[in-house]
Every structure is written in structure tokens, then in C-alpha cells.
Backbone as a chain_set.jsonl record, in Angstrom:
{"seq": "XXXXXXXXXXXXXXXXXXXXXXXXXXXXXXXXXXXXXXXXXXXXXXXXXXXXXXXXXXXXXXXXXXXXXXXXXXXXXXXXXXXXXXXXXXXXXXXXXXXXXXXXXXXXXXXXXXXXXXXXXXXXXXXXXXXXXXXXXXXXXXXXXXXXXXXXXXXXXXXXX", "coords": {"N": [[0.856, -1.167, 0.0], [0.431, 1.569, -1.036], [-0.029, 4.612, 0.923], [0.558, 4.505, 3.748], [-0.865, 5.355, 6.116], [-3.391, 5.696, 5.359], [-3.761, 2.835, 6.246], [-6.014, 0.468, 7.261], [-6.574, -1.349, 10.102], [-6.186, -5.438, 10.445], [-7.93, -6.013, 12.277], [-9.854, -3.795, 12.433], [-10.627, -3.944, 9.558], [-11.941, -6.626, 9.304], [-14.344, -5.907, 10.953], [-15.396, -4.218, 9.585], [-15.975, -5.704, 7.049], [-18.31, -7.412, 8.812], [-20.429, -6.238, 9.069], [-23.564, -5.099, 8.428], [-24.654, -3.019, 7.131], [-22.559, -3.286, 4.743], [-23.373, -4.315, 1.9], [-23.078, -5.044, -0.719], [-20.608, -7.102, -2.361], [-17.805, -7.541, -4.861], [-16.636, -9.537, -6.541], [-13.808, -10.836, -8.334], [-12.796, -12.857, -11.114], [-11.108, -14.743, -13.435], [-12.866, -15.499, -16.58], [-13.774, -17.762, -19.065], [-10.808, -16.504, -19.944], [-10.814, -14.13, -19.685], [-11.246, -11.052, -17.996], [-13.538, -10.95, -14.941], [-16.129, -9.585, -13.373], [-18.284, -9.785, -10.557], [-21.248, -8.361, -8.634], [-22.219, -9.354, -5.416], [-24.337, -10.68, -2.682], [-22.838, -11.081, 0.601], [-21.07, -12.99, 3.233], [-19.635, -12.938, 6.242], [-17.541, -15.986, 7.514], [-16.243, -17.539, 10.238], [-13.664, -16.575, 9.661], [-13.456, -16.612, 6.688], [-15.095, -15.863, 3.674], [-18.322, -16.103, 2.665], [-20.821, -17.061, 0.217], [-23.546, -17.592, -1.802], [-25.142, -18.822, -4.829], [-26.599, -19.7, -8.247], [-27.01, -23.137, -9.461], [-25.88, -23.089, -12.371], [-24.222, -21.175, -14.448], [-22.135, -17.89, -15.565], [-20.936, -17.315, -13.565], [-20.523, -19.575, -12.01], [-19.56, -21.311, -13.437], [-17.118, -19.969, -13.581], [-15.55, -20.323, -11.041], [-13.835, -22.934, -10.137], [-12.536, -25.759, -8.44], [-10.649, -23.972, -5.952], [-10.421, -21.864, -7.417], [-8.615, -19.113, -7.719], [-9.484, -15.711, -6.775], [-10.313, -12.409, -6.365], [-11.692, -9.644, -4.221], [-13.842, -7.064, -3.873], [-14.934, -5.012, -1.086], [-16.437, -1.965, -0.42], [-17.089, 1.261, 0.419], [-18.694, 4.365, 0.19], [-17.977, 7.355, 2.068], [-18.673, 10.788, 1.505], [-17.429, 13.76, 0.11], [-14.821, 15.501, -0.407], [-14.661, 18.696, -0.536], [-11.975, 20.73, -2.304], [-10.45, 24.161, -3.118], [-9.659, 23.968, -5.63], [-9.892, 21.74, -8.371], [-8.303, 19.21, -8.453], [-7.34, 19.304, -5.856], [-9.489, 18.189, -4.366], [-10.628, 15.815, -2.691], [-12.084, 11.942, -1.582], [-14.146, 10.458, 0.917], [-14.02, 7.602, 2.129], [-14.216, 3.699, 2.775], [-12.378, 0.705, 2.135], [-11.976, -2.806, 1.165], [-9.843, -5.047, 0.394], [-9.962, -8.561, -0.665], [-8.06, -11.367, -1.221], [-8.016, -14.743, -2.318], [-8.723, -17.786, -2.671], [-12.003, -19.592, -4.535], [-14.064, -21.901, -3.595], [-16.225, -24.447, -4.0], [-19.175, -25.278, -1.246], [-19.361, -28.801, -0.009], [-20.329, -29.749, 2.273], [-23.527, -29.799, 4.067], [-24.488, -29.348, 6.361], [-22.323, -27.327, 6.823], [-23.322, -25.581, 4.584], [-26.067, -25.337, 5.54], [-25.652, -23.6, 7.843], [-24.134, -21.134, 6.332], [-26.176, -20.227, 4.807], [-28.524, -19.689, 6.439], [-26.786, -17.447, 8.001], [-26.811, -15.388, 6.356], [-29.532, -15.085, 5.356], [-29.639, -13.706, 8.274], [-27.846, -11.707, 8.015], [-29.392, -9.633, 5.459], [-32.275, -9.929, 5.208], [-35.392, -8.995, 6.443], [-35.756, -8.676, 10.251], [-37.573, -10.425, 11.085], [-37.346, -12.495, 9.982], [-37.566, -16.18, 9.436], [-35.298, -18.995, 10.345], [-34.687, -20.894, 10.9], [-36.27, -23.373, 9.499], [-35.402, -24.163, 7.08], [-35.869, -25.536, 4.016], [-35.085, -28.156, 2.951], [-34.841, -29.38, 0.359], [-34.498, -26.611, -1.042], [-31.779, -25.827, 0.032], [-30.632, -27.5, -1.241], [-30.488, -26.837, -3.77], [-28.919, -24.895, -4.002], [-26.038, -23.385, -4.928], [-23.576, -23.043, -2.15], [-20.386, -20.833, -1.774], [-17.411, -20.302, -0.634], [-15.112, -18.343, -0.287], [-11.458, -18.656, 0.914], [-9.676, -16.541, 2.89], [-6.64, -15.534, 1.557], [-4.808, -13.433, 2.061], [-5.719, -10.221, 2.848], [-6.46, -6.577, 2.748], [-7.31, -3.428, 3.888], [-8.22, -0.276, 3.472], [-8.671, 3.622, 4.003], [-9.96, 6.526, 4.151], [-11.06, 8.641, 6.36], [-14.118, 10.823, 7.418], [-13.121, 13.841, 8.97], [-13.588, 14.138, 12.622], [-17.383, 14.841, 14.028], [-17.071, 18.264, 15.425], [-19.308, 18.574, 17.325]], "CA": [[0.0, 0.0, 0.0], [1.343, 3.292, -1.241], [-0.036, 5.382, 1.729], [0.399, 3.541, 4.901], [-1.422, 6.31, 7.263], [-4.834, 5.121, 5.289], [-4.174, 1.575, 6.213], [-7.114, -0.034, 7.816], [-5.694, -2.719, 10.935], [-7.286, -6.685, 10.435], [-9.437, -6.205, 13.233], [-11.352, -2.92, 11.959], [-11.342, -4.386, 8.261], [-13.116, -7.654, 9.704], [-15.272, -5.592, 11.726], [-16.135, -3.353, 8.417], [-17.078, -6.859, 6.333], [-18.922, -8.433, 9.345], [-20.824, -5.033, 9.552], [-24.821, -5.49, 7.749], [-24.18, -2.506, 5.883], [-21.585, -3.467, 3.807], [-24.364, -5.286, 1.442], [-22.707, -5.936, -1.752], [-19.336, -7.461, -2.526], [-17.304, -7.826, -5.448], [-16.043, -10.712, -6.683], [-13.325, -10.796, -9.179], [-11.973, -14.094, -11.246], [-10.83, -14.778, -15.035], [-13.834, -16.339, -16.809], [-13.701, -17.604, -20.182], [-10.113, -15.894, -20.307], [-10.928, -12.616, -19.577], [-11.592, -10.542, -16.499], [-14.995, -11.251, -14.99], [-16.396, -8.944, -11.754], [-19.787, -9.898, -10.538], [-21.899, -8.279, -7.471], [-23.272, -10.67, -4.974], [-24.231, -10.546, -1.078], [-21.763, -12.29, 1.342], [-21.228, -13.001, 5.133], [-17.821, -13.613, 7.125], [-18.053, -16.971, 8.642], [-15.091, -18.597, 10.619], [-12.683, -16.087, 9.053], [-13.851, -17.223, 5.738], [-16.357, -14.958, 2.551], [-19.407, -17.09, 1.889], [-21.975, -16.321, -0.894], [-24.545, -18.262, -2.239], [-25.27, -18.862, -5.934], [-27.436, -20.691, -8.565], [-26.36, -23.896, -9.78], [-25.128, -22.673, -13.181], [-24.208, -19.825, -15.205], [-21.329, -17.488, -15.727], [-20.211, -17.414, -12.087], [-20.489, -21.335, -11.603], [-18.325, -21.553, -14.461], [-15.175, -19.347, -13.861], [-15.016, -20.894, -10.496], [-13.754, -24.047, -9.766], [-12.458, -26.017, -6.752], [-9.787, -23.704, -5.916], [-10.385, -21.014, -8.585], [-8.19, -17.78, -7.507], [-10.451, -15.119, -6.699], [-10.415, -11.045, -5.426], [-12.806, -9.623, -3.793], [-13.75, -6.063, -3.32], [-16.437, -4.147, -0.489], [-16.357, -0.565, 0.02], [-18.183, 2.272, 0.869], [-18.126, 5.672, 0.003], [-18.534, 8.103, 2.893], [-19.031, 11.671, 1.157], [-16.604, 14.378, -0.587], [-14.082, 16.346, 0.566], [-14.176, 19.674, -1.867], [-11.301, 21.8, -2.439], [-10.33, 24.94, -3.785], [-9.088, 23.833, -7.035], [-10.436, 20.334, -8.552], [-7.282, 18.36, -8.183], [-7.24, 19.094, -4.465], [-10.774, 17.334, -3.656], [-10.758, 13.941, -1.852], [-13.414, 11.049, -1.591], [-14.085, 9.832, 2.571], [-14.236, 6.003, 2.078], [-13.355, 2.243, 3.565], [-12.774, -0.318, 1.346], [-11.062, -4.015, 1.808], [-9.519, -6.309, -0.665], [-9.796, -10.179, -0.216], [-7.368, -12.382, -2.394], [-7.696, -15.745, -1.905], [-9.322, -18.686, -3.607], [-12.874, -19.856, -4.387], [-14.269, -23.416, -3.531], [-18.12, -24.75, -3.128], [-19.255, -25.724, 0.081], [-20.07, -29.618, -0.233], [-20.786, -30.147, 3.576], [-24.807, -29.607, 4.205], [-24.563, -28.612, 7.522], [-21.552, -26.053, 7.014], [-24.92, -24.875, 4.056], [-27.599, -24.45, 6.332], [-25.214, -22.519, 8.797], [-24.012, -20.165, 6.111], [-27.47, -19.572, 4.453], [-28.756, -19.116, 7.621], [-26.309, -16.558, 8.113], [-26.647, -14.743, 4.486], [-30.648, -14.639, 5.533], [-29.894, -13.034, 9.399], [-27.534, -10.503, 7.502], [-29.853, -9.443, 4.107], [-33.677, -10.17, 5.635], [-35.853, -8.382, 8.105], [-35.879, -8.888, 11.555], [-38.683, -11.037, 11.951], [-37.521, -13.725, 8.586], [-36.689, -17.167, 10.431], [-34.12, -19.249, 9.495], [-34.746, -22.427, 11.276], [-36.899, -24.232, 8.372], [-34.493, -24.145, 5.832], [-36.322, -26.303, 3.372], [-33.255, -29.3, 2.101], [-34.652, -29.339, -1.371], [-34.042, -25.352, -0.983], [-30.374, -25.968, 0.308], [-29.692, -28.368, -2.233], [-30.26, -26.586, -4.854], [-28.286, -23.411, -3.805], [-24.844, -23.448, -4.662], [-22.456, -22.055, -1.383], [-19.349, -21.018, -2.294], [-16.296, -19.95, -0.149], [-13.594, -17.426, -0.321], [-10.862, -18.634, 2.052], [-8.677, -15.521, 2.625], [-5.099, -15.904, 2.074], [-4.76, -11.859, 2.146], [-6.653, -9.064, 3.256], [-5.414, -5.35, 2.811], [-7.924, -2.619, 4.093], [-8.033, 1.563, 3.281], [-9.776, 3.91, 4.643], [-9.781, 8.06, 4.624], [-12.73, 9.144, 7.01], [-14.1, 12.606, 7.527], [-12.717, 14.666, 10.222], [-14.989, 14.126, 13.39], [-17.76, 16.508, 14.365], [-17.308, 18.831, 16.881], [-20.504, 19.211, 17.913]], "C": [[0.903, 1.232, 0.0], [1.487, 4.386, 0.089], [-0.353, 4.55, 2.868], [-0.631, 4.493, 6.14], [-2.817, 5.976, 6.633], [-4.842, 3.475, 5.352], [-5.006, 1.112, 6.93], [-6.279, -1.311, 8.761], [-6.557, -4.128, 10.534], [-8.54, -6.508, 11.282], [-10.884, -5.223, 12.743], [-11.847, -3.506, 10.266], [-11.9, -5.872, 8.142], [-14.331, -7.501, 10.076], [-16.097, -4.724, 10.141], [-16.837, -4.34, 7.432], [-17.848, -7.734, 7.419], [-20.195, -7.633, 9.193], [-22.47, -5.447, 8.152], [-24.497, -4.463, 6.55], [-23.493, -2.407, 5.059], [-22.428, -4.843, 3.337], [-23.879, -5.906, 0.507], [-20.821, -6.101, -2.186], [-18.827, -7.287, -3.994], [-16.873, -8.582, -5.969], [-15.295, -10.432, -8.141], [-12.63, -12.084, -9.946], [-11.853, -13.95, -13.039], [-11.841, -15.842, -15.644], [-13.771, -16.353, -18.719], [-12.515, -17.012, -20.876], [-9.921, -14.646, -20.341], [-11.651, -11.905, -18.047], [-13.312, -10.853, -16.188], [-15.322, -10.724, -13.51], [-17.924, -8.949, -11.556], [-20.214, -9.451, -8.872], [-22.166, -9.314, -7.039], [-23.119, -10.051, -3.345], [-23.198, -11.809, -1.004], [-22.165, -12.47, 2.495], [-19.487, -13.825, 5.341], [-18.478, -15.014, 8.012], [-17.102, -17.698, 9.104], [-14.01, -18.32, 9.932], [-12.871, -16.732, 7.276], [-14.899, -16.345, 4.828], [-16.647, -16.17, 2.344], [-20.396, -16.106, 1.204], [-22.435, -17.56, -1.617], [-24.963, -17.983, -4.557], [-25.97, -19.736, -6.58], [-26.313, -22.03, -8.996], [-25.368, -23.891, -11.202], [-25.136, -21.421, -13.628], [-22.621, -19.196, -15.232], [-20.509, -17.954, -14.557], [-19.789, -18.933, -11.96], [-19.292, -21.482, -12.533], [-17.187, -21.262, -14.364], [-14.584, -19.881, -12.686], [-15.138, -22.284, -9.864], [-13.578, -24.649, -8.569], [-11.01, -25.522, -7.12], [-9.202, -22.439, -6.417], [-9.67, -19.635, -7.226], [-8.958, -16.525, -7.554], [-9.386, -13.863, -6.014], [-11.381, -10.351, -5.454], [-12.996, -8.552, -3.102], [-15.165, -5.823, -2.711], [-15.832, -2.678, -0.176], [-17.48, 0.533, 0.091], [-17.909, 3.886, 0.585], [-18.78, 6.705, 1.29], [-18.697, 9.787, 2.992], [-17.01, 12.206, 0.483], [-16.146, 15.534, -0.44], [-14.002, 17.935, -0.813], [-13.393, 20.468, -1.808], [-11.441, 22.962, -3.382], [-9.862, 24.752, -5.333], [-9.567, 21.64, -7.464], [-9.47, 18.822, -7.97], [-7.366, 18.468, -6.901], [-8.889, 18.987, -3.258], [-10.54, 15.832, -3.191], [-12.118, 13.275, -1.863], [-13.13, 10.57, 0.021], [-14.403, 8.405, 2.08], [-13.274, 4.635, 2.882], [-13.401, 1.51, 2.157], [-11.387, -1.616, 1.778], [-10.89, -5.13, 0.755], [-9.139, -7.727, -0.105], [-9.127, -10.283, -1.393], [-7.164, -13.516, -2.0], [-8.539, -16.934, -3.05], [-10.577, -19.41, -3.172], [-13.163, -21.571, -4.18], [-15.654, -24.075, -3.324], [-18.008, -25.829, -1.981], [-20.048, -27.292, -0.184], [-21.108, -30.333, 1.102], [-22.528, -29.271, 3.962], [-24.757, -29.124, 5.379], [-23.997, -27.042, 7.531], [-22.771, -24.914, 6.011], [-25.388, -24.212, 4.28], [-26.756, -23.217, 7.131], [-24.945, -21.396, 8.02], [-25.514, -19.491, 5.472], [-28.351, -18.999, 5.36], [-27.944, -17.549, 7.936], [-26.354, -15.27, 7.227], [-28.591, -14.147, 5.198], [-30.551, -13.681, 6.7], [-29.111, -11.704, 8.822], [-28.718, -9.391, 6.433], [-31.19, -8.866, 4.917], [-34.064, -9.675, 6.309], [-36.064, -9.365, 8.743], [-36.37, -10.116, 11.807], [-38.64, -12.245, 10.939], [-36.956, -14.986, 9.804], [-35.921, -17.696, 9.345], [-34.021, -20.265, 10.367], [-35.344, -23.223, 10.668], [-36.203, -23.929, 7.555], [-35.005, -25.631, 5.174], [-34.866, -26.59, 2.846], [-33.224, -29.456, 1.233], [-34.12, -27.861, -1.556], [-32.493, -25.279, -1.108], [-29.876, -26.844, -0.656], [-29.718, -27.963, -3.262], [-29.499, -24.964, -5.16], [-26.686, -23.873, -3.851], [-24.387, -22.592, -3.328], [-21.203, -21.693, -1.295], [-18.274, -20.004, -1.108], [-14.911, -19.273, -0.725], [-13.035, -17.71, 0.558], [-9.284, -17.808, 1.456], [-7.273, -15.829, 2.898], [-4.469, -14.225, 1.857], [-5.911, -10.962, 2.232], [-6.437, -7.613, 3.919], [-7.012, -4.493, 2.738], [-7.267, -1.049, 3.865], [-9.071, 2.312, 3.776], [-9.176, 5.609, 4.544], [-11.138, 8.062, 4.827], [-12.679, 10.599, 7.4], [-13.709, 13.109, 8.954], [-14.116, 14.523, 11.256], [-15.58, 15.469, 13.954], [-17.451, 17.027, 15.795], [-18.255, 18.969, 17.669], [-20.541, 17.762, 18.619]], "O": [[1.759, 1.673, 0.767], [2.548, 4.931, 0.392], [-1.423, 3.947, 2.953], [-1.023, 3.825, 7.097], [-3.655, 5.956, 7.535], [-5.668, 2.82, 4.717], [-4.572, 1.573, 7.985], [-5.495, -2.09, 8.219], [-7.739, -3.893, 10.28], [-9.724, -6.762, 11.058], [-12.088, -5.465, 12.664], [-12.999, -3.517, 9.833], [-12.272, -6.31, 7.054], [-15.267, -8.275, 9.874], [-17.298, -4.798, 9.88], [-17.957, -4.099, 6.983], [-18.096, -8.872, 7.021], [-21.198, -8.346, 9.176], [-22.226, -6.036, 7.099], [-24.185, -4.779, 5.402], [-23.608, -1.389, 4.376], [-22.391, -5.951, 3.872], [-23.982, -7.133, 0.478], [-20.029, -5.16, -2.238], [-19.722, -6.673, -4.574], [-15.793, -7.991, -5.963], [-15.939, -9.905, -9.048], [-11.677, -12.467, -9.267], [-12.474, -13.129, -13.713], [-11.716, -17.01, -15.275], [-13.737, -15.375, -19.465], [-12.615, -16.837, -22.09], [-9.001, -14.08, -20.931], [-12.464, -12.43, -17.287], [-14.155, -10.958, -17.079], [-14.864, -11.322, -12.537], [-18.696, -8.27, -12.233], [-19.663, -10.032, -7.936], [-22.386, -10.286, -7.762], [-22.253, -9.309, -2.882], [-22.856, -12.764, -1.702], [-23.303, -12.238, 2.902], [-18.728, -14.676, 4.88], [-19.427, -15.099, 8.792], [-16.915, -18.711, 8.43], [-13.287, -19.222, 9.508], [-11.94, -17.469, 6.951], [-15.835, -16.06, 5.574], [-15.919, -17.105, 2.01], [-20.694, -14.935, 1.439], [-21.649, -18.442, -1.964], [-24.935, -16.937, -5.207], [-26.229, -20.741, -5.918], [-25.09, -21.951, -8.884], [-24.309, -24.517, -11.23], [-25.974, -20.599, -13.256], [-21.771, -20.024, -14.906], [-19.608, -18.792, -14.59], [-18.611, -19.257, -11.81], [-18.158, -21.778, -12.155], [-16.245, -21.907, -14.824], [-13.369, -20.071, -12.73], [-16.113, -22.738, -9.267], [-14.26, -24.289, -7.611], [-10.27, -26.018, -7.969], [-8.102, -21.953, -6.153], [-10.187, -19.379, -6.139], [-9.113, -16.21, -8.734], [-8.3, -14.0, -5.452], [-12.06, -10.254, -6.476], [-12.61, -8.53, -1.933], [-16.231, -6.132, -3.245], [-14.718, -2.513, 0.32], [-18.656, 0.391, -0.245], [-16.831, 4.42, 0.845], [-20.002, 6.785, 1.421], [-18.832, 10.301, 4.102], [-15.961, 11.566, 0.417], [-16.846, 16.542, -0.342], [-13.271, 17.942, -1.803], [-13.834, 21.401, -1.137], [-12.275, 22.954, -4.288], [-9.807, 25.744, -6.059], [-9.443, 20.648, -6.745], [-9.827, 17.82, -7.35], [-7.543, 17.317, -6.502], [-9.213, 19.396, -2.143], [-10.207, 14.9, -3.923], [-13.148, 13.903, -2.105], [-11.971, 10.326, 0.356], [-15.469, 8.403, 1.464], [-12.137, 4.62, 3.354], [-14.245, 1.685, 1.279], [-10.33, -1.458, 2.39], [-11.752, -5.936, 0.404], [-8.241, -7.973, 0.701], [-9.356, -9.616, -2.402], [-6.175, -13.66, -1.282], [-8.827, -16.622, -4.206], [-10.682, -19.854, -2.029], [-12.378, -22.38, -4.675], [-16.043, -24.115, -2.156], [-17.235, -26.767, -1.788], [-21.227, -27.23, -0.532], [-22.107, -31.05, 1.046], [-22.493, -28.047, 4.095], [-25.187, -27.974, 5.299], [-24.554, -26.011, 7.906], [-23.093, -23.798, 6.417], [-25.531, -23.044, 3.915], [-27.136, -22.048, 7.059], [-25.329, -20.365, 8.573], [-25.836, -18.327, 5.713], [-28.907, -17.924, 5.133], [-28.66, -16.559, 8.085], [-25.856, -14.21, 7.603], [-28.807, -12.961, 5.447], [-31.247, -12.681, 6.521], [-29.632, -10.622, 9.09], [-28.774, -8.232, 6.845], [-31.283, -7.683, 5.247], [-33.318, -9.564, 7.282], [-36.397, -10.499, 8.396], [-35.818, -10.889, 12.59], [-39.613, -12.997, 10.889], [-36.19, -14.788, 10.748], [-35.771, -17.355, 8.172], [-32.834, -20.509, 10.588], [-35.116, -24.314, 11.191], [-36.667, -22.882, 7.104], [-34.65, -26.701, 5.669], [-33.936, -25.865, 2.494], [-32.159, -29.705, 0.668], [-33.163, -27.828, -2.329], [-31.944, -24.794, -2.097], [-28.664, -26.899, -0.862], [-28.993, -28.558, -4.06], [-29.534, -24.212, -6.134], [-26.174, -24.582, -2.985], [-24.777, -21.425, -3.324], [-20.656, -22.438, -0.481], [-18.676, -18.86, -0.897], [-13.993, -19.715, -1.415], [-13.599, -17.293, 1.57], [-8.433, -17.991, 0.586], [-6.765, -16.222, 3.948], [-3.36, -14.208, 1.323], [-6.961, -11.132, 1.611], [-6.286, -7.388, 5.12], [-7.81, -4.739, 1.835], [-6.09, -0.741, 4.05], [-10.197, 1.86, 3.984], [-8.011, 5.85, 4.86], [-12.073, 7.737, 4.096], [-11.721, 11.338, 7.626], [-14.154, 12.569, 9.967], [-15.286, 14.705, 10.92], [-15.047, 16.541, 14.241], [-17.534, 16.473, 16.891], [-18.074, 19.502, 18.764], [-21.44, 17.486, 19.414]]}, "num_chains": 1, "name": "protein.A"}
């Protein structure tokens, strides 16, 4: 990282992807030979990005067991304006995963992350103890296990008031 004074520590850029509002992720992998970046919800689970997916399609395709993946969330938190254009800033967090993708074949480890994906996403009052098994079986779950994770962050000066 170029500017080390916006580095984000592990603990706050765990706490920033465990965090509800940080809704949609990034996902980056080479599909078909060529770059391929697709939105999707996630959830941290056991130091670990899970996300849920159908059984085929683009995504299913570029990753395999193992497939090399990066994986951006960020947030923009307003805009700093200067006197002259060049000397405006953006307030934001953001946190890069690099690690590699894998689907979840274990049914239990499943229900626990879908479960988890619904208590993040869903209102309040959705349960998440009937998890229909034809439901779960036909949901791909797929795992990012992080083998790096480099956070940034410039935030706005706090208020005085």
C-alpha cells in the first residue's frame, strides 16, 4: 500500500465486512479468459467470505475447486471539496480479499451459512430455522478462504458538535 497512514488494521477491516451494511461485494476471477467482476451478497463466517449462488451460469463456471479469486467491499462516505479540482478527496473504507474460491459440499456447514446470508440481508422477523433441504440443495455455497486481506480507509474529520 502506497499510503500507509490510510491503512485499515485486520481487526477494523473484519469488523467493516462483518458489519450489515456493507451489502454488496465484489467478486473478481478470469472467466472464459478474460476478467470477470460480478456483485453478490456475502457473510464472514469462521474467518472465511461465503456467498450463495445458482447452480449454473457465468459465475459457476469461472469458479472451480480452488479457482483464484479477489474480492472487493467498500463504501463511500461523502466528498471532501477543495479549492481547485485536483485538491478534492473522496471519505471512504474499502477491503480487498485475495484468496481462492471453492463450493461448500458439507450440508450442515450450508444451512449454517445460508442461515447466516438470511440473518444478515432479511428483516428482523424472517426465520431461518426451516431451511427447506430441497431449498439448500439446490443453492450453490461457495467460499472465499482468505489468504490476504489489505484494508483503506480516509474518514471525515470528526464533528465537533
Amino acid at each position: 500500500m502506497r499510503r500507509d497512514e490510510k491503512a485499515m488494521t485486520p481487526e477494523s477491516a473484519e469488523d467493516f465486512l462483518s458489519d450489515r451494511a456493507r451489502a454488496v461485494g465484489r467478486l473478481a476471477v478470469i472467466a472464459s479468459g478474460e476478467p470477470y467482476v460480478v456483485p453478490l451478497h456475502f457473510v464472514m463466517h469462521d474467518g472465511a467470505v461465503y456467498f450463495h449462488s445458482a447452480q449454473e451460469g457465468r459465475k459457476i463456471d469461472a469458479v472451480g475447486n480452488g479457482t483464484p479469486a479477489c474480492m472487493l467491499v467498500d463504501e463511500v462516505l461523502g466528498v471532501q471539496d477543495g479549492d481547485e479540482p485536483c485538491s478534492s478527496s473522496t471519505y471512504y473504507r474499502s477491503v480487498m480479499l485475495f484468496g481462492r474460491v471453492e463450493p461448500v459440499g458439507n450440508t450442515a456447514e450450508k444451512r449454517t451459512v445460508l442461515r447466516s446470508l438470511i440473518r444478515k440481508y432479511s428483516a428482523e422477523t424472517s426465520s431461518t430455522n426451516d431451511l427447506n433441504s430441497r431449498a439448500v440443495d439446490a443453492t450453490c455455497v461457495l467460499r472465499l478462504t482468505i489468504d490476504r486481506m489489505t484494508g483503506k480507509e480516509h474518514l471525515p474529520p470528526a464533528d465537533p458538535n
